[in-house]
PyMOL Python script that loads the backbone (N, CA, C, O; Angstrom):
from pymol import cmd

cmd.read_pdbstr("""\
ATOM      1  N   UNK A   1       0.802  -1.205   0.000  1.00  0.00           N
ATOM      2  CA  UNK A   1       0.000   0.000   0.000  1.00  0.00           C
ATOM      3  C   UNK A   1       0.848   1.274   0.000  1.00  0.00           C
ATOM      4  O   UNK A   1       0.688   2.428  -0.398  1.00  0.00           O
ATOM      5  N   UNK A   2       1.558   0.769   0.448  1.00  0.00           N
ATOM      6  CA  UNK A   2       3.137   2.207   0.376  1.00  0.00           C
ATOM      7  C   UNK A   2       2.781   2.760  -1.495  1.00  0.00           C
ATOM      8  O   UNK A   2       2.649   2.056  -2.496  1.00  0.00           O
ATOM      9  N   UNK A   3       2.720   4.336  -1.326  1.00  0.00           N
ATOM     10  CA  UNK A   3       3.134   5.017  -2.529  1.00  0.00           C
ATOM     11  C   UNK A   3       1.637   5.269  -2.712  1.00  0.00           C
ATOM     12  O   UNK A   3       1.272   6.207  -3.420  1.00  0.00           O
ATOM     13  N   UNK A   4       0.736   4.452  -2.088  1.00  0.00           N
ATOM     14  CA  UNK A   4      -0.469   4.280  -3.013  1.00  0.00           C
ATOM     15  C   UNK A   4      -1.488   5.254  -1.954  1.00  0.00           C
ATOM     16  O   UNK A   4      -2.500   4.794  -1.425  1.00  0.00           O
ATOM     17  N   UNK A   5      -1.025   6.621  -1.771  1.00  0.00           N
ATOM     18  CA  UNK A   5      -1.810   7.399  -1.155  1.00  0.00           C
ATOM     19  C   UNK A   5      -2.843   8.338  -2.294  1.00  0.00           C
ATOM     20  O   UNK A   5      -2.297   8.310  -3.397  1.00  0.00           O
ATOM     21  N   UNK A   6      -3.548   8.770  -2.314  1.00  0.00           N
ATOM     22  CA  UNK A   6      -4.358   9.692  -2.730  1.00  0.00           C
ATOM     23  C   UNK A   6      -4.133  11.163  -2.544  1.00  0.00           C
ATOM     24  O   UNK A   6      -4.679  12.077  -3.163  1.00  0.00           O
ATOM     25  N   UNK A   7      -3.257  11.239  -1.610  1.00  0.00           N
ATOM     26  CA  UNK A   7      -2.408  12.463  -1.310  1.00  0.00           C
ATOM     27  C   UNK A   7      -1.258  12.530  -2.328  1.00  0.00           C
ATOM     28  O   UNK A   7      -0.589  13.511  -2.652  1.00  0.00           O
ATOM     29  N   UNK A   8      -1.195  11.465  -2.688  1.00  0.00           N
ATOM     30  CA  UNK A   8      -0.059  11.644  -3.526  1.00  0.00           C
ATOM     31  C   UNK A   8       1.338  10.939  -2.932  1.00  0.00           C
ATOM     32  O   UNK A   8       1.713   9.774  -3.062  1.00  0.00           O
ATOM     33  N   UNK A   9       1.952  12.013  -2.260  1.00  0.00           N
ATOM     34  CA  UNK A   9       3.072  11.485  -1.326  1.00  0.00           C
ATOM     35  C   UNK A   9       2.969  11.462  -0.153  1.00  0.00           C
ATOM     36  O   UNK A   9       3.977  11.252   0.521  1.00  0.00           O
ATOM     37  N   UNK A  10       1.653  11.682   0.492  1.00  0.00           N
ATOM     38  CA  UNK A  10       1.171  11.700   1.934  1.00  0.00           C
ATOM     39  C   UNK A  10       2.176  10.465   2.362  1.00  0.00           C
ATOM     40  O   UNK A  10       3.207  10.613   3.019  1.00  0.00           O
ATOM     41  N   UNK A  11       1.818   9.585   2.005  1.00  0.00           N
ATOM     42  CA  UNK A  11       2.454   8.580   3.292  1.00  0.00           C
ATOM     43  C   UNK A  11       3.902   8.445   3.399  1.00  0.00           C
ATOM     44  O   UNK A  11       4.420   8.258   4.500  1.00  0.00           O
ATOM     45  N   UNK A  12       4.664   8.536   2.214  1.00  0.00           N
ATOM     46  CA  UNK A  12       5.877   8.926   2.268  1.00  0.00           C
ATOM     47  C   UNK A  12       6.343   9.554   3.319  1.00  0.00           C
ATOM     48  O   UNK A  12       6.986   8.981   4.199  1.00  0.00           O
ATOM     49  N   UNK A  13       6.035  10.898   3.322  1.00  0.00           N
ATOM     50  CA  UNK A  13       6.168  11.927   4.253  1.00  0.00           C
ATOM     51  C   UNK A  13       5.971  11.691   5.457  1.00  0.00           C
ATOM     52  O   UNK A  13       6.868  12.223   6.112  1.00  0.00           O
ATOM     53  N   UNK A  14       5.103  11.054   6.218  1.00  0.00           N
ATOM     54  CA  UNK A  14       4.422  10.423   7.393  1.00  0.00           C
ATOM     55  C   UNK A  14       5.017   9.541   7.471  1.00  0.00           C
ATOM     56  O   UNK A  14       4.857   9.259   8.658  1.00  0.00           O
ATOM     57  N   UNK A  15       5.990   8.418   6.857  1.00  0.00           N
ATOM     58  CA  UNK A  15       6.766   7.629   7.539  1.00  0.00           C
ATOM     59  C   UNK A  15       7.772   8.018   7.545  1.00  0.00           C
ATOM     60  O   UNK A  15       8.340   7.207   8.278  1.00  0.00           O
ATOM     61  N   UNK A  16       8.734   8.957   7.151  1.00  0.00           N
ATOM     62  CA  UNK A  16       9.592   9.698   7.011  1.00  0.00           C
ATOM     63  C   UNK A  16       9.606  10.128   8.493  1.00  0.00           C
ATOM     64  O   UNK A  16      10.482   9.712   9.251  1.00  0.00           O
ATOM     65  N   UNK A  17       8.767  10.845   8.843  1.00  0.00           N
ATOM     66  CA  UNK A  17       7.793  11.682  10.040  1.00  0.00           C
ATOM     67  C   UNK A  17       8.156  10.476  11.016  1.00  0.00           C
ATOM     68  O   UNK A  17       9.185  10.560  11.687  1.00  0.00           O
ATOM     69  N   UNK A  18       7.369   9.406  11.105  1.00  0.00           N
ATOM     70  CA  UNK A  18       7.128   8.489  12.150  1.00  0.00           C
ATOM     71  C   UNK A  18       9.029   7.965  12.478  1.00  0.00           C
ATOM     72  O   UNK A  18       9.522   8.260  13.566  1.00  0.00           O
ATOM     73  N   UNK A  19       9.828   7.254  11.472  1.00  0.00           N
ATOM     74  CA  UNK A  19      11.066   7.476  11.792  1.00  0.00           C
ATOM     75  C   UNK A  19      11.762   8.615  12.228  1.00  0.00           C
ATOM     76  O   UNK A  19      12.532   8.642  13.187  1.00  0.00           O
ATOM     77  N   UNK A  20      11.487   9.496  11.540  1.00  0.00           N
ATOM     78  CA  UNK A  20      12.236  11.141  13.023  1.00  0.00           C
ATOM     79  C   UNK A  20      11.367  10.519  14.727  1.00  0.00           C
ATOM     80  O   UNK A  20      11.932  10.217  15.778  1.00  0.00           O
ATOM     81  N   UNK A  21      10.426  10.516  14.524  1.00  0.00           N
ATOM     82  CA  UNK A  21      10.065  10.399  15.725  1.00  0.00           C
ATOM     83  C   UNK A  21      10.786   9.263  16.590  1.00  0.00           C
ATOM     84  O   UNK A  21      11.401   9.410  17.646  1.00  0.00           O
ATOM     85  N   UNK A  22      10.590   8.298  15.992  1.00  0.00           N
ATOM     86  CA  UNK A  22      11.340   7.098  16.907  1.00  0.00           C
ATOM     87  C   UNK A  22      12.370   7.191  17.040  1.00  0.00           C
ATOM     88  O   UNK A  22      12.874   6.581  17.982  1.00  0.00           O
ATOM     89  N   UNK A  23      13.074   7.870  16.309  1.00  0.00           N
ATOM     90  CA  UNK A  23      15.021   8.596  16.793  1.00  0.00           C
ATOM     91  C   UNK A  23      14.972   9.236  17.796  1.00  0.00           C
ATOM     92  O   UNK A  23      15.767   9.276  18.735  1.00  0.00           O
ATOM     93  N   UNK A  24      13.925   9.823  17.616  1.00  0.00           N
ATOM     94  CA  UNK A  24      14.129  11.184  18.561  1.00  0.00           C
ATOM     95  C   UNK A  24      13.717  10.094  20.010  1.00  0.00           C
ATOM     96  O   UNK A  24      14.585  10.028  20.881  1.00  0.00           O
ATOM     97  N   UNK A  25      12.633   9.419  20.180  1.00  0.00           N
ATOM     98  CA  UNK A  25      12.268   8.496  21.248  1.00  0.00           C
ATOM     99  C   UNK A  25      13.596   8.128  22.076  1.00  0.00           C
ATOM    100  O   UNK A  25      14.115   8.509  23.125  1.00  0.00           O
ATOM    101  N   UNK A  26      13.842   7.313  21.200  1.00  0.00           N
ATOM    102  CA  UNK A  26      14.989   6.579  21.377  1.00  0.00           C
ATOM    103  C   UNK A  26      15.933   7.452  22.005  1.00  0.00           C
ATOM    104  O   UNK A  26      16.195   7.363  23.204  1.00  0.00           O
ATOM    105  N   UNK A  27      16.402   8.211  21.312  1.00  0.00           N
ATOM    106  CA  UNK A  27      17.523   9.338  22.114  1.00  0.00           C
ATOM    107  C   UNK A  27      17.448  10.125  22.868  1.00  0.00           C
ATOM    108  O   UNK A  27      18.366  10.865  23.221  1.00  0.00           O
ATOM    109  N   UNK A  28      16.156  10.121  23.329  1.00  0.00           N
ATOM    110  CA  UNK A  28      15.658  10.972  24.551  1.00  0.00           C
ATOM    111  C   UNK A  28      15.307   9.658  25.922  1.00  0.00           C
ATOM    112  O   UNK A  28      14.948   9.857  27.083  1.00  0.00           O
ATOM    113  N   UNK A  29      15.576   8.379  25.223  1.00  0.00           N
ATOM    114  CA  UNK A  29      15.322   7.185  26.033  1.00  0.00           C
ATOM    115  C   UNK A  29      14.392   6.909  26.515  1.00  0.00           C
ATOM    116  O   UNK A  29      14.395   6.491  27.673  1.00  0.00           O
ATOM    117  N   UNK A  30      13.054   7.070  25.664  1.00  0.00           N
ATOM    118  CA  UNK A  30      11.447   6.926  25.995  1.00  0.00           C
ATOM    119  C   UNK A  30      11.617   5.559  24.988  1.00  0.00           C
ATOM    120  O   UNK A  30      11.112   4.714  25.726  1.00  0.00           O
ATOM    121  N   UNK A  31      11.981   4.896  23.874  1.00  0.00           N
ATOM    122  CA  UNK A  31      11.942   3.938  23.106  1.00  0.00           C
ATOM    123  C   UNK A  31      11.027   4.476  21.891  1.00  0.00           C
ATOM    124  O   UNK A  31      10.024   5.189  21.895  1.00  0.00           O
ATOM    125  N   UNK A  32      11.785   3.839  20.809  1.00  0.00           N
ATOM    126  CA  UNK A  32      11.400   4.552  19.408  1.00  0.00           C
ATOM    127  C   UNK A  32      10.104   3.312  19.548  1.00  0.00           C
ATOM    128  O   UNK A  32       8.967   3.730  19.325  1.00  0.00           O
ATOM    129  N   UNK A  33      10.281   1.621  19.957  1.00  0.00           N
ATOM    130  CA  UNK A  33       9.137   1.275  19.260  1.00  0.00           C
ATOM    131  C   UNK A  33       7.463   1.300  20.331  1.00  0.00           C
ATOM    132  O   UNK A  33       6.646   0.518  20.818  1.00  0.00           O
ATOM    133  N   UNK A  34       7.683   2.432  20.240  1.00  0.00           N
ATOM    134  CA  UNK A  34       6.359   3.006  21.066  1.00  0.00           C
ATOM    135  C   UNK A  34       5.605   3.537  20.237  1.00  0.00           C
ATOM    136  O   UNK A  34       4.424   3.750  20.511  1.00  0.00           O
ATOM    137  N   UNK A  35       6.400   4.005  18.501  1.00  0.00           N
ATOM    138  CA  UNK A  35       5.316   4.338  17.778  1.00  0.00           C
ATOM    139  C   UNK A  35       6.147   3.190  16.477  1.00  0.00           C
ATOM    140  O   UNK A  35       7.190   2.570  16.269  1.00  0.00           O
ATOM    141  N   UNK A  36       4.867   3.478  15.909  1.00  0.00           N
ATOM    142  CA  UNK A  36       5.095   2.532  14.321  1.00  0.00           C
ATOM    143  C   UNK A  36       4.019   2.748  13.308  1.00  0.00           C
ATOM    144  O   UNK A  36       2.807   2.744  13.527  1.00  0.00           O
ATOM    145  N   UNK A  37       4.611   2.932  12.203  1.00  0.00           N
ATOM    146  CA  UNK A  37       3.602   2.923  10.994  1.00  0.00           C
ATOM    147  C   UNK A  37       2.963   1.830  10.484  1.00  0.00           C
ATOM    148  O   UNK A  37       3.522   0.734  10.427  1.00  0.00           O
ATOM    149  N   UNK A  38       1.899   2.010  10.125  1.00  0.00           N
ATOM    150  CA  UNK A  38       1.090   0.914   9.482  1.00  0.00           C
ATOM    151  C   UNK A  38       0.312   1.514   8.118  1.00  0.00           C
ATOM    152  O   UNK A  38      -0.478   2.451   8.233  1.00  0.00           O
ATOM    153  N   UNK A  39       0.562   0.984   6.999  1.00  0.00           N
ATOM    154  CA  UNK A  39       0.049   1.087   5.224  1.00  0.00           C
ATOM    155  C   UNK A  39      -1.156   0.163   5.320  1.00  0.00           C
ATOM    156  O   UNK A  39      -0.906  -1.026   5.512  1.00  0.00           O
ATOM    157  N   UNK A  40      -2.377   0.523   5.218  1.00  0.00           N
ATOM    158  CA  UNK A  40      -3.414   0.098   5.633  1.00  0.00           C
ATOM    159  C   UNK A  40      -4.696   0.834   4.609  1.00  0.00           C
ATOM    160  O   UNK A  40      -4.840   2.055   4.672  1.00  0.00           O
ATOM    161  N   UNK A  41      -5.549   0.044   3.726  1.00  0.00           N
ATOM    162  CA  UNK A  41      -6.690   0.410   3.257  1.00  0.00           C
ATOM    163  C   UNK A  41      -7.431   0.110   3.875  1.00  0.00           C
ATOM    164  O   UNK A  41      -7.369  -0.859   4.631  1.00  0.00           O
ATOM    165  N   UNK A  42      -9.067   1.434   3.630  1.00  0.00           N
ATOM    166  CA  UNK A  42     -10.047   1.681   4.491  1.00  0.00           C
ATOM    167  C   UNK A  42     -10.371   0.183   4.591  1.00  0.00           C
ATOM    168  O   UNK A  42     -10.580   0.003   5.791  1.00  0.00           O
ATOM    169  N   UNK A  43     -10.531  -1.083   3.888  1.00  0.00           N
ATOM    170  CA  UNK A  43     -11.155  -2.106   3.892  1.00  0.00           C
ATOM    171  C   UNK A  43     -10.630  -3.424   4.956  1.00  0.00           C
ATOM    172  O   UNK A  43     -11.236  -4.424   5.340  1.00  0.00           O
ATOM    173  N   UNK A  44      -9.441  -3.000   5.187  1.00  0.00           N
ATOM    174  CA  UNK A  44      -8.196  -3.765   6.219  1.00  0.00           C
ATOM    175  C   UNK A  44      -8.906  -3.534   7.774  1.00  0.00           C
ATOM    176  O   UNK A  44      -7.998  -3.142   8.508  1.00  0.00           O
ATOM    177  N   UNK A  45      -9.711  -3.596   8.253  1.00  0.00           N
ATOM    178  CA  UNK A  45     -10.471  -3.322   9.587  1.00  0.00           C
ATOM    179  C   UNK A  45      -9.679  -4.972  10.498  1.00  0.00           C
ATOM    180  O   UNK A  45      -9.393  -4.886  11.693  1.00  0.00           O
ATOM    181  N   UNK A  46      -9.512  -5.892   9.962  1.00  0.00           N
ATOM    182  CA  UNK A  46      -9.596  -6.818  10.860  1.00  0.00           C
ATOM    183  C   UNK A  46      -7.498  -6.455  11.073  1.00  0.00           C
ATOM    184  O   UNK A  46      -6.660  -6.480  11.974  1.00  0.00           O
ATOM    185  N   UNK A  47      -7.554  -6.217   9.878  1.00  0.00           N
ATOM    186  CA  UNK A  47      -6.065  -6.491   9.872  1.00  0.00           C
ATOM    187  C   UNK A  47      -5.651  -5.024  11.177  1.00  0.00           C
ATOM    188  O   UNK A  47      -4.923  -5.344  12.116  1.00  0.00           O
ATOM    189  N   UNK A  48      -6.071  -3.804  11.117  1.00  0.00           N
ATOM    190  CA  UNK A  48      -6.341  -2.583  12.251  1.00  0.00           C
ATOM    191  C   UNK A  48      -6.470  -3.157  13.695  1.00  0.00           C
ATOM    192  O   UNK A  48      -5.981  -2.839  14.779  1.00  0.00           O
ATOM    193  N   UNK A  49      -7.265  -4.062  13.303  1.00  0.00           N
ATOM    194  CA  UNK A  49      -7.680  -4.388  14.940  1.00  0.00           C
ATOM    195  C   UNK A  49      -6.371  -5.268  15.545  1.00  0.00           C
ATOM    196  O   UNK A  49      -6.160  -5.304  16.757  1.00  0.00           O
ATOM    197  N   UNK A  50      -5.746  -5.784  14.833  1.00  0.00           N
ATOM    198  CA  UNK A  50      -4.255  -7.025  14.892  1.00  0.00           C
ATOM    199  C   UNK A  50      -3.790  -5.885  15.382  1.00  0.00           C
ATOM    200  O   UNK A  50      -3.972  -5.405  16.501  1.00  0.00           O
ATOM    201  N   UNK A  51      -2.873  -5.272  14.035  1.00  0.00           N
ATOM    202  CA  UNK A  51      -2.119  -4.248  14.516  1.00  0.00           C
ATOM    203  C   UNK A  51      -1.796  -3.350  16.013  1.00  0.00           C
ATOM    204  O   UNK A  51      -0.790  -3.170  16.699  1.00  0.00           O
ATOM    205  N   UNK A  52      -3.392  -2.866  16.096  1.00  0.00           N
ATOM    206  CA  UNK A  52      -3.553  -2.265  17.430  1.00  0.00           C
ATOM    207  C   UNK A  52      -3.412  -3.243  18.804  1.00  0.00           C
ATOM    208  O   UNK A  52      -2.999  -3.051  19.948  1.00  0.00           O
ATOM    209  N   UNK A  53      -3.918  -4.275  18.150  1.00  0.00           N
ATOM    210  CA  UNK A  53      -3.618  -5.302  19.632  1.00  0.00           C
ATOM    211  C   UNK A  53      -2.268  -5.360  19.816  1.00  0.00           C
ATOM    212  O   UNK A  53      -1.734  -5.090  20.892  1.00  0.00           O
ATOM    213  N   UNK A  54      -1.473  -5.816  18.479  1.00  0.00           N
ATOM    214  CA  UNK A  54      -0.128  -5.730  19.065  1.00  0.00           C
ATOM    215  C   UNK A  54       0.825  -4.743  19.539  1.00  0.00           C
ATOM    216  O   UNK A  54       1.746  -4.852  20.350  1.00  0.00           O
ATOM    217  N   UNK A  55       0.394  -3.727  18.838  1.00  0.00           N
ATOM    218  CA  UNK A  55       1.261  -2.132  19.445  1.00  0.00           C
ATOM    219  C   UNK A  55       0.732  -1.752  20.865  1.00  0.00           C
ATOM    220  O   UNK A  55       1.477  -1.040  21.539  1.00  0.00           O
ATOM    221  N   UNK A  56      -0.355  -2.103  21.353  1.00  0.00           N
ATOM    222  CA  UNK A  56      -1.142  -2.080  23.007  1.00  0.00           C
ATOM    223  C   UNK A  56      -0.231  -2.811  23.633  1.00  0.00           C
ATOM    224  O   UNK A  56       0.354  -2.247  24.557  1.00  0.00           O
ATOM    225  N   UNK A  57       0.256  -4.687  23.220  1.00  0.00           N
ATOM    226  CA  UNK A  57       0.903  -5.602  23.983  1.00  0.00           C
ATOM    227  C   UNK A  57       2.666  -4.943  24.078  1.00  0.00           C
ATOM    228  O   UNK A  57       3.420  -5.205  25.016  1.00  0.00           O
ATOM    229  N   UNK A  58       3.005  -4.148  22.993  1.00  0.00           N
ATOM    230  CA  UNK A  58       4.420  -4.020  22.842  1.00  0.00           C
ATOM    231  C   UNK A  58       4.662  -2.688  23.895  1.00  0.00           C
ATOM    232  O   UNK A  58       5.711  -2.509  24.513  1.00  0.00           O
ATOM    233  N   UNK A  59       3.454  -1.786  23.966  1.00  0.00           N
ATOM    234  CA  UNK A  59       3.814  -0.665  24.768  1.00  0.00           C
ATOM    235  C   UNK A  59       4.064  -1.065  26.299  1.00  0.00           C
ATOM    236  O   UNK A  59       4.886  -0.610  27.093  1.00  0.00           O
ATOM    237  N   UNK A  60       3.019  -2.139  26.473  1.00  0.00           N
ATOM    238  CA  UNK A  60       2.450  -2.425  28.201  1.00  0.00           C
ATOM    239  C   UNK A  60       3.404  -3.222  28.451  1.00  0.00           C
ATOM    240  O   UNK A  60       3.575  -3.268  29.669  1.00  0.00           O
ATOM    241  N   UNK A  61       4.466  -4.203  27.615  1.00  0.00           N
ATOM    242  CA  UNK A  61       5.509  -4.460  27.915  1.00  0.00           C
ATOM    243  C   UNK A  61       6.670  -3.739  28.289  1.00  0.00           C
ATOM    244  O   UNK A  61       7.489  -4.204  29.081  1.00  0.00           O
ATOM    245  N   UNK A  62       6.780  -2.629  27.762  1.00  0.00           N
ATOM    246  CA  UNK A  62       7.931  -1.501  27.534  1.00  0.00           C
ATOM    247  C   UNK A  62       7.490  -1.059  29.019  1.00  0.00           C
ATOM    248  O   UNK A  62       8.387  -0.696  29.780  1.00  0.00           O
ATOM    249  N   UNK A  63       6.397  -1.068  29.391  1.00  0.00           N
ATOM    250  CA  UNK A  63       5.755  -0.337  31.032  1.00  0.00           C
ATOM    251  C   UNK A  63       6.025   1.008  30.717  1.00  0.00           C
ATOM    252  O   UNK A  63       6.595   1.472  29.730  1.00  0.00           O
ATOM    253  N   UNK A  64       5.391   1.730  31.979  1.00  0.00           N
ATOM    254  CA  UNK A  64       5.429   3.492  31.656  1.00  0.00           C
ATOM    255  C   UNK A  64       6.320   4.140  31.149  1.00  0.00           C
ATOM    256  O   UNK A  64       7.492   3.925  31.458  1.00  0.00           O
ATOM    257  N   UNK A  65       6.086   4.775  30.548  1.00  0.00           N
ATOM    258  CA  UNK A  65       6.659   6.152  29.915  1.00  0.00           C
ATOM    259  C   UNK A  65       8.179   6.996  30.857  1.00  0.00           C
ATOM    260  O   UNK A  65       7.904   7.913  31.631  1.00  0.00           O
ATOM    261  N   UNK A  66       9.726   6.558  30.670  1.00  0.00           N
ATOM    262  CA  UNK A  66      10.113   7.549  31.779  1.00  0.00           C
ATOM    263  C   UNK A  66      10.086   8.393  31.957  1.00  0.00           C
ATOM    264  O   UNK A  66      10.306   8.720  33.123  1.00  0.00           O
ATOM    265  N   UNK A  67       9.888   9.107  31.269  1.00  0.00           N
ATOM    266  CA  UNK A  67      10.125  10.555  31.629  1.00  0.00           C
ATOM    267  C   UNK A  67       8.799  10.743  32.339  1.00  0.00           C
ATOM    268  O   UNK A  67       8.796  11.824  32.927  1.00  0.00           O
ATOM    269  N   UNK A  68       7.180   9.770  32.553  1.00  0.00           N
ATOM    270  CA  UNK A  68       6.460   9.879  33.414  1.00  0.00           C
ATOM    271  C   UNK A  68       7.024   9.384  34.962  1.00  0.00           C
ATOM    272  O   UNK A  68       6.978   9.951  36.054  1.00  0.00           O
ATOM    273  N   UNK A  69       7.467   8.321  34.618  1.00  0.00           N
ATOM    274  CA  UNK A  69       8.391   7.936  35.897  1.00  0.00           C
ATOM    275  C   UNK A  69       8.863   9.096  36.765  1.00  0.00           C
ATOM    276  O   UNK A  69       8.560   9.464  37.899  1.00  0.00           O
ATOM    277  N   UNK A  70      10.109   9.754  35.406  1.00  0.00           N
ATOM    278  CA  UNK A  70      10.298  10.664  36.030  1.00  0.00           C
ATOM    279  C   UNK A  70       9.463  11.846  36.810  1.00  0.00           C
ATOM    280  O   UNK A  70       9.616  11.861  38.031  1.00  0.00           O
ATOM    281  N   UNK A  71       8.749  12.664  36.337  1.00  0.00           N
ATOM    282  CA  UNK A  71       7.864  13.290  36.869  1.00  0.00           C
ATOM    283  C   UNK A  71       7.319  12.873  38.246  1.00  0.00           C
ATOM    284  O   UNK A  71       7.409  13.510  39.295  1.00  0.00           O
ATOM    285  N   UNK A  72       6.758  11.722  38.046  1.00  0.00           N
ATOM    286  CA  UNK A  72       6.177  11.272  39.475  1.00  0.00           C
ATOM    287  C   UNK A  72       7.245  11.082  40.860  1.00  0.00           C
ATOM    288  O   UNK A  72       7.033  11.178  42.069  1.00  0.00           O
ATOM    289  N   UNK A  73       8.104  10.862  40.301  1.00  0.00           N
ATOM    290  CA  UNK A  73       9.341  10.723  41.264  1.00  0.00           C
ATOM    291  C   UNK A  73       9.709  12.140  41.510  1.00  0.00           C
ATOM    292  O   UNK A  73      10.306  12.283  42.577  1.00  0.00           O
ATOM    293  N   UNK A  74       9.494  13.386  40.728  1.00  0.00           N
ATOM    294  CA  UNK A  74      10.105  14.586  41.619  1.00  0.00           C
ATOM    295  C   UNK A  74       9.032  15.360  42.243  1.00  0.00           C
ATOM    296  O   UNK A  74       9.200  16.379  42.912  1.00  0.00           O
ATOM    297  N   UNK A  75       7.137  14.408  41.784  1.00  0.00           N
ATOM    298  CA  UNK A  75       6.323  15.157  42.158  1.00  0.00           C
ATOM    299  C   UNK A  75       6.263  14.841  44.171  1.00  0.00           C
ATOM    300  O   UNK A  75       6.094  15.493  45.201  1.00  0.00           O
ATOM    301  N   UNK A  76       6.581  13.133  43.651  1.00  0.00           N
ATOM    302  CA  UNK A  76       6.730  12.600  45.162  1.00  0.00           C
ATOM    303  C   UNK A  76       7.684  13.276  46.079  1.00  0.00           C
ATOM    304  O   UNK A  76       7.321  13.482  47.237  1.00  0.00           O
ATOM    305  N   UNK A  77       8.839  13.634  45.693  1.00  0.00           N
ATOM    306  CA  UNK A  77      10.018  13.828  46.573  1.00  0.00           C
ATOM    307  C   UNK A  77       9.748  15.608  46.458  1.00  0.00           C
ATOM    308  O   UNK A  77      10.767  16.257  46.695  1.00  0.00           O
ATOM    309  N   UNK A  78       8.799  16.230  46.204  1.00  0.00           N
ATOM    310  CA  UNK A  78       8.484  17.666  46.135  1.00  0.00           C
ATOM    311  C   UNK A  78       7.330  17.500  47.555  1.00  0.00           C
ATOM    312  O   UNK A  78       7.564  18.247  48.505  1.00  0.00           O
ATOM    313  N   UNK A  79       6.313  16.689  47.653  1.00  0.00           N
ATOM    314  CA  UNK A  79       5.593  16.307  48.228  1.00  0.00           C
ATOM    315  C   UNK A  79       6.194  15.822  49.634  1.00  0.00           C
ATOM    316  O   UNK A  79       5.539  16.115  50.635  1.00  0.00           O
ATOM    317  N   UNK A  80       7.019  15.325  49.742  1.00  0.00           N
ATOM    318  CA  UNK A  80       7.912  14.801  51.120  1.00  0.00           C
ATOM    319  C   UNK A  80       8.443  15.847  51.641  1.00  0.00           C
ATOM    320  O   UNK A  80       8.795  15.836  52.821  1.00  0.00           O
ATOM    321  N   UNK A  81       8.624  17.153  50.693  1.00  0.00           N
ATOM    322  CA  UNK A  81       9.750  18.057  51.482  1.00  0.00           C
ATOM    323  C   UNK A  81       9.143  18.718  52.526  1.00  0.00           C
ATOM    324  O   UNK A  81       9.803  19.458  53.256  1.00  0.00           O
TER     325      UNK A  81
END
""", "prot")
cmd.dss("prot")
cmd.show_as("cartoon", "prot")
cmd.util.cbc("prot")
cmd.orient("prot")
């Protein structure tokens, strides 16, 4: 389905997009595969619902977010003082 946007080069661009992002994840040490692209026609619903199950199982493995970690840890130790 790659190329085969109606935008033209929409999706190009948007995975282009989605790789900056997961660099940037990654190097900020949140984990790039927290996001991911998927090439998908309107008619692919069952194949959507896969997808999403597995990007749900891959995040809840990865567990929270650090830099939420973080936060909560200086909201706690702000809270103790």
């Amino acid at each position: 389905m790659e190329g085969d946007c109606h935008y033209n080069e929409g999706n190009f661009r948007a995975r282009k997009r989605v790789e900056q992002a997961a660099r940037l994840l990654d190097r900020i040490g949140v984990g790039g595969d927290r996001v991911r692209m998927y090439n998908l026609s309107s008619g692919e619903g069952p194949l959507f619902a896969q997808y999403s199950t597995e990007m749900v199982s891959r995040v809840r493995e990865m567990g929270p977010s650090p830099i939420r970690l973080a936060r909560q840890r200086k909201i706690k130790k702000a809270d103790a003082a």
